[in-house]
N, C-alpha and C positions, 0 to 999 in steps of 0.2 A: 504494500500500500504506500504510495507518494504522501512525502508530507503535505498536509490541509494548512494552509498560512493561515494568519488572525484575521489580516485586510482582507480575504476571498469568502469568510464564513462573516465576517461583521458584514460584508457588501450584500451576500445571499439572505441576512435576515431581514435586512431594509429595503430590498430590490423584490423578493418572491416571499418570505418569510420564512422562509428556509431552515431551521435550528439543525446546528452540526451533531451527527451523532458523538453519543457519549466516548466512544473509541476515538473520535479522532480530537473529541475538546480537551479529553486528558493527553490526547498526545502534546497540543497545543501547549497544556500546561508544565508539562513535562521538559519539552524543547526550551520553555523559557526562563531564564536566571532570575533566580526571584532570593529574596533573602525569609530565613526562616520564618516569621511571624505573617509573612504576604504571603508564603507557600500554603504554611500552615488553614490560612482564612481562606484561600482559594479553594484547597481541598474539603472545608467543612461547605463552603459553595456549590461545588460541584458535587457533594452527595446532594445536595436537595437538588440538582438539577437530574441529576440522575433516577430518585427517585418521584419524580414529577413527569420527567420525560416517559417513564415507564407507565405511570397511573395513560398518561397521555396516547400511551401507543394504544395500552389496551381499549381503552373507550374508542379510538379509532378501529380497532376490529372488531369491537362488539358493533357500531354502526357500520361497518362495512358485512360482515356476517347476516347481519338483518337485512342490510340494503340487495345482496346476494341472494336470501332465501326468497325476497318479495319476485327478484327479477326471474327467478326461476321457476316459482308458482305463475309468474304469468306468461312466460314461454312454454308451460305446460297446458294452462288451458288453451294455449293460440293452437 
């Protein structure tokens, strides 16, 4: 996997809304020289992004799951 720069995932969230996945925000955060106490507060960040992102995915497939079964019931009675 190519490194994901800061400038290309900040531009994707402002341009499409885009949020980088969690794999490559830590990588972000990892590539960058941070002193302990910003490390430190970056990484209590990025768990609540992590588990926000994840609440997030799922309701996206529970509506996409529903959205599924509906299109399917109605190509069945066509």
């Amino acid at each position: 996997m190519e490194p994901y720069d800061v400038k290309t995932a900040l531009d994707e969230i402002k341009e499409d809304g885009l949020l980088p996945h969690p794999v490559r925000l830590r990588d972000m955060i990892l590539r960058t020289p941070l002193g302990a106490n910003e490390a430190l507060e970056l990484n209590r960040e990025f768990q609540g992004y992590l588990t926000q992102y994840g609440e997030t995915q799922k309701a996206a497939m529970e509506i996409l799951e529903q959205l599924a079964a509906n299109e399917a019931l109605k190509s069945h009675k066509e």
